[in-house]
C-alpha positions in Angstrom: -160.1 192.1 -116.8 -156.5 192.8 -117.0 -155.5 196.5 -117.3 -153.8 197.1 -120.4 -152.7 200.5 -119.4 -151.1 199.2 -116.6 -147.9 200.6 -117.4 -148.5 204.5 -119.1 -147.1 207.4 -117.0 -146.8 210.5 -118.7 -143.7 209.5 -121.0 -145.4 206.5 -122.0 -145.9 204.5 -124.2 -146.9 205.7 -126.9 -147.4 202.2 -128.7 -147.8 198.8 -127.6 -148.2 196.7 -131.2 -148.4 193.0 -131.5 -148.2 191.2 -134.7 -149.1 188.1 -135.4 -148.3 186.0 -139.1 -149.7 182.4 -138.5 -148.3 181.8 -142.0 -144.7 181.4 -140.7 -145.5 181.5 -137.0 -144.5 184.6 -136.1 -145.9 186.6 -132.9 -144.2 189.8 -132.0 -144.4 192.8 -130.0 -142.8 196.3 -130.4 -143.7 198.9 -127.5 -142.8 202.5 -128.6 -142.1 204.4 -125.8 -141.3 207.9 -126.4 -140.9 210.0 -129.5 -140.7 213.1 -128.1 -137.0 213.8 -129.5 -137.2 211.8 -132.6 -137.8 208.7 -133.8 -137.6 206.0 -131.2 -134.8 203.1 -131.4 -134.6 200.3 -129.8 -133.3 196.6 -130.3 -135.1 193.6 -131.7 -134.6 190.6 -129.1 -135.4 187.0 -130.5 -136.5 184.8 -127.2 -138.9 182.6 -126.6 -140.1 184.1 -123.0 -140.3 187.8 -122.9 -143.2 189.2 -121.3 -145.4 192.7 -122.7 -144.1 194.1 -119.1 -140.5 193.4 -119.3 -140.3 194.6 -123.4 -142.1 197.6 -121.7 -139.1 198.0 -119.2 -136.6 197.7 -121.9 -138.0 200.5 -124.2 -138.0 202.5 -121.4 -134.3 201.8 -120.9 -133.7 202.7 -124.2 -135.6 206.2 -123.6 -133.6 206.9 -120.9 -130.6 206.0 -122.6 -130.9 207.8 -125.9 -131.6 210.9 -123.5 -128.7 210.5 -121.7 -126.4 210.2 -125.1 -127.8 213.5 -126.0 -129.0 211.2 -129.1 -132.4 212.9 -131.3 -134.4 210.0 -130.9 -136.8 208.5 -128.7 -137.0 205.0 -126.9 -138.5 201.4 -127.9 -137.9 197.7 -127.9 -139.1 194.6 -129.8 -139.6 190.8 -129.2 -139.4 188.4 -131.9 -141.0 185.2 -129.5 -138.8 182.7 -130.8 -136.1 180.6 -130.2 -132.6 182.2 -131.7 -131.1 178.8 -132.5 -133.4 178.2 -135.3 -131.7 177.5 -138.6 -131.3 180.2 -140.5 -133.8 179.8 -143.1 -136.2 180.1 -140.2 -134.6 182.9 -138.6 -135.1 185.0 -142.0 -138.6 184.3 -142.3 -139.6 185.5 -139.1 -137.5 188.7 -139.4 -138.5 189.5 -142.6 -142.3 188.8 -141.7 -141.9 190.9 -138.7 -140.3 193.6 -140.4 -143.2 193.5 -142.9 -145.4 194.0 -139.6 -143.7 197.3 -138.9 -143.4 198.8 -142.2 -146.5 201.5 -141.3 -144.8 201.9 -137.9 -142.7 204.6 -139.0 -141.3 206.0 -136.0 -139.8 203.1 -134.9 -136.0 202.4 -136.1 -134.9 198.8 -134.9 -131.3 197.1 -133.7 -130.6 194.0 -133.1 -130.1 192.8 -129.5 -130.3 189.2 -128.0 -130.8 186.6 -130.8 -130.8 189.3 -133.1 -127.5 190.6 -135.8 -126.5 192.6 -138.2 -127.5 190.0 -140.6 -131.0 190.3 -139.1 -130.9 194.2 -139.4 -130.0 193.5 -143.2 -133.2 191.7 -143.7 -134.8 194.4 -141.8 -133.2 197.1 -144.1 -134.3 195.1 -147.2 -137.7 194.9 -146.2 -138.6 198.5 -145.3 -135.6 200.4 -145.7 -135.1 201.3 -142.4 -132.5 200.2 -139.5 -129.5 200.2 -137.8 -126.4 197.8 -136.2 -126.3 196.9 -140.2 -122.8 195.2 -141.7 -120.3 197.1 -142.5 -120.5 196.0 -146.1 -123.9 198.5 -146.0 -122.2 201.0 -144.3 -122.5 199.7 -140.8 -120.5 200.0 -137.9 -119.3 196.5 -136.4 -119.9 197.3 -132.7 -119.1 193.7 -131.9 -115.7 193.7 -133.2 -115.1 197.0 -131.9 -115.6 195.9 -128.7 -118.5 198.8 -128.1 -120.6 197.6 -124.9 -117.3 196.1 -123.2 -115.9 200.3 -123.5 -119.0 201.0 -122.4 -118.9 198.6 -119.4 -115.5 199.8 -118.4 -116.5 203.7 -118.9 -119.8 203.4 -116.2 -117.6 201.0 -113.8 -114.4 203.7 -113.9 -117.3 206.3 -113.1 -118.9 203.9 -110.9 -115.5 203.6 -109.2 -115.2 206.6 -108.6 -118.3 207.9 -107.3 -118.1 205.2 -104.8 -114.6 205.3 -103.8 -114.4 201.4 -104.3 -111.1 199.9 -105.6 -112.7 198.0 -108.6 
Protein backbone atom coordinates (compact mmCIF):
# COMPACT_ATOMS: atom_id res chain seq x y z
CA UNK A 1 0.00 0.00 0.00
CA UNK A 2 1.50 3.18 -0.92
CA UNK A 3 2.08 5.58 1.99
CA UNK A 4 0.17 8.68 1.48
CA UNK A 5 1.92 10.40 4.23
CA UNK A 6 4.95 9.91 2.70
CA UNK A 7 5.90 13.36 2.63
CA UNK A 8 4.53 15.28 6.16
CA UNK A 9 7.24 16.62 8.54
CA UNK A 10 6.21 18.92 10.93
CA UNK A 11 5.55 22.02 8.53
CA UNK A 12 3.63 19.88 6.38
CA UNK A 13 1.24 19.67 4.47
CA UNK A 14 -1.48 20.64 5.71
CA UNK A 15 -3.65 19.55 2.52
CA UNK A 16 -3.20 17.36 -0.24
CA UNK A 17 -6.77 17.81 -2.41
CA UNK A 18 -7.44 16.23 -5.72
CA UNK A 19 -10.35 17.20 -7.81
CA UNK A 20 -11.69 15.53 -10.31
CA UNK A 21 -14.79 17.01 -13.03
CA UNK A 22 -15.25 14.11 -15.64
CA UNK A 23 -17.66 16.59 -17.12
CA UNK A 24 -14.89 18.61 -18.78
CA UNK A 25 -12.07 16.30 -17.96
CA UNK A 26 -10.44 17.99 -15.48
CA UNK A 27 -8.11 16.25 -12.71
CA UNK A 28 -6.24 18.49 -10.43
CA UNK A 29 -4.28 18.64 -7.33
CA UNK A 30 -3.58 21.55 -4.91
CA UNK A 31 -1.19 20.63 -1.85
CA UNK A 32 -1.40 23.28 0.88
CA UNK A 33 1.56 23.32 2.68
CA UNK A 34 1.73 25.68 5.49
CA UNK A 35 -0.59 28.26 6.84
CA UNK A 36 1.01 29.13 9.73
CA UNK A 37 1.57 33.00 8.69
CA UNK A 38 -1.48 33.42 6.61
CA UNK A 39 -3.04 32.12 3.86
CA UNK A 40 -0.91 30.04 1.68
CA UNK A 41 -0.12 31.11 -2.10
CA UNK A 42 1.19 29.37 -4.54
CA UNK A 43 0.97 29.04 -8.53
CA UNK A 44 -1.37 27.10 -10.71
CA UNK A 45 0.86 25.02 -13.29
CA UNK A 46 -1.12 23.51 -16.37
CA UNK A 47 1.09 20.22 -17.52
CA UNK A 48 0.29 17.13 -18.47
CA UNK A 49 3.02 15.23 -16.22
CA UNK A 50 3.38 16.58 -12.76
CA UNK A 51 3.52 14.08 -10.11
CA UNK A 52 1.67 14.53 -6.19
CA UNK A 53 5.60 14.43 -4.99
CA UNK A 54 7.00 17.10 -7.16
CA UNK A 55 3.59 19.61 -6.64
CA UNK A 56 4.50 18.67 -2.95
CA UNK A 57 8.14 20.00 -3.56
CA UNK A 58 6.88 23.12 -5.13
CA UNK A 59 4.48 24.21 -2.32
CA UNK A 60 7.21 23.74 -0.23
CA UNK A 61 9.22 26.14 -2.30
CA UNK A 62 6.67 28.52 -2.07
CA UNK A 63 6.67 28.20 1.94
CA UNK A 64 10.10 28.78 2.05
CA UNK A 65 9.90 31.58 -0.19
CA UNK A 66 7.07 33.63 1.21
CA UNK A 67 9.03 33.22 4.54
CA UNK A 68 12.03 34.53 3.17
CA UNK A 69 10.05 37.80 1.61
CA UNK A 70 8.87 38.45 5.05
CA UNK A 71 5.39 37.96 3.16
CA UNK A 72 2.06 37.04 5.81
CA UNK A 73 1.23 34.06 4.00
CA UNK A 74 1.84 30.54 3.88
CA UNK A 75 3.03 28.12 1.04
CA UNK A 76 1.12 25.87 -1.76
CA UNK A 77 1.02 24.81 -5.33
CA UNK A 78 -1.55 23.47 -7.86
CA UNK A 79 -1.53 21.20 -11.00
CA UNK A 80 -4.06 21.60 -13.64
CA UNK A 81 -3.04 17.98 -15.55
CA UNK A 82 -3.41 19.23 -18.92
CA UNK A 83 -1.79 20.22 -21.86
CA UNK A 84 -1.30 24.35 -22.00
CA UNK A 85 -1.63 24.41 -25.72
CA UNK A 86 -5.25 23.73 -25.72
CA UNK A 87 -7.46 26.23 -27.44
CA UNK A 88 -8.66 28.55 -25.35
CA UNK A 89 -12.10 27.62 -25.06
CA UNK A 90 -10.65 24.54 -23.44
CA UNK A 91 -8.28 26.24 -21.40
CA UNK A 92 -11.23 28.23 -19.68
CA UNK A 93 -13.21 25.31 -18.89
CA UNK A 94 -10.78 23.58 -16.97
CA UNK A 95 -9.73 26.71 -15.07
CA UNK A 96 -12.96 27.73 -14.26
CA UNK A 97 -14.02 24.01 -13.25
CA UNK A 98 -10.93 23.80 -11.18
CA UNK A 99 -11.49 27.00 -9.51
CA UNK A 100 -15.00 25.80 -8.69
CA UNK A 101 -13.07 22.78 -7.00
CA UNK A 102 -11.38 25.19 -4.66
CA UNK A 103 -14.01 27.57 -3.81
CA UNK A 104 -14.42 25.83 -0.01
CA UNK A 105 -10.58 25.74 0.06
CA UNK A 106 -10.31 29.05 1.50
CA UNK A 107 -6.89 29.27 2.60
CA UNK A 108 -5.45 28.81 -0.55
CA UNK A 109 -4.82 32.07 -2.81
CA UNK A 110 -3.64 30.85 -6.35
CA UNK A 111 -1.03 32.41 -9.30
CA UNK A 112 -0.49 31.41 -12.30
CA UNK A 113 2.77 29.71 -13.18
CA UNK A 114 3.73 27.35 -16.12
CA UNK A 115 0.74 27.19 -18.65
CA UNK A 116 -1.03 29.35 -16.51
CA UNK A 117 -1.73 33.65 -16.93
CA UNK A 118 -3.19 36.43 -15.89
CA UNK A 119 -6.04 35.61 -18.08
CA UNK A 120 -6.37 32.33 -16.14
CA UNK A 121 -6.20 34.15 -12.72
CA UNK A 122 -9.16 36.39 -14.19
CA UNK A 123 -11.31 33.28 -14.55
CA UNK A 124 -10.11 32.29 -11.21
CA UNK A 125 -11.09 35.69 -9.68
CA UNK A 126 -14.53 35.46 -11.42
CA UNK A 127 -15.23 32.24 -10.10
CA UNK A 128 -14.50 32.60 -6.36
CA UNK A 129 -13.28 35.94 -5.97
CA UNK A 130 -10.03 35.19 -4.91
CA UNK A 131 -6.38 35.45 -6.70
CA UNK A 132 -3.56 36.99 -7.68
CA UNK A 133 -0.92 37.71 -10.91
CA UNK A 134 -4.49 39.28 -12.28
CA UNK A 135 -4.33 42.02 -15.38
CA UNK A 136 -3.69 45.09 -14.82
CA UNK A 137 -7.05 46.13 -16.10
CA UNK A 138 -8.29 44.50 -12.46
CA UNK A 139 -5.77 46.08 -10.67
CA UNK A 140 -2.95 43.71 -11.32
CA UNK A 141 0.55 44.11 -11.54
CA UNK A 142 2.06 42.88 -15.07
CA UNK A 143 5.12 41.02 -13.60
CA UNK A 144 5.82 39.78 -17.09
CA UNK A 145 6.29 43.07 -18.71
CA UNK A 146 8.05 44.35 -15.74
CA UNK A 147 10.56 41.97 -16.23
CA UNK A 148 9.93 40.62 -12.34
CA UNK A 149 11.72 36.99 -12.19
CA UNK A 150 14.57 38.21 -14.63
CA UNK A 151 15.44 41.20 -11.44
CA UNK A 152 14.92 38.51 -9.41
CA UNK A 153 17.39 36.25 -11.24
CA UNK A 154 20.01 38.93 -11.42
CA UNK A 155 19.50 39.99 -7.63
CA UNK A 156 20.32 36.06 -6.16
CA UNK A 157 23.18 35.67 -9.04
CA UNK A 158 24.85 39.32 -7.86
CA UNK A 159 24.49 37.77 -4.21
CA UNK A 160 25.44 34.54 -5.53
CA UNK A 161 28.53 36.30 -6.95
CA UNK A 162 29.42 37.45 -4.26
CA UNK A 163 29.22 35.01 -1.70
CA UNK A 164 31.28 32.87 -3.87
CA UNK A 165 33.82 35.20 -5.17
CA UNK A 166 33.13 33.99 -8.80
CA UNK A 167 33.30 36.59 -11.66
CA UNK A 168 29.80 35.84 -13.12
Amino acid sequence: MEDVFRFADKLGPEKIVHIHEPRVGLRAIVVVDNTATGPAIGGTRMAPDVSVEECFRLARAMTFKNAAAGLAHGGAKSVIFGNPSLPQAERERLVRAFAAGIRNLKEYIPGPDMGTNETAMAWVKDEIGRSVGLPRELGGIPLDEIGATGFGLAVAAEAAQEFSKVQL
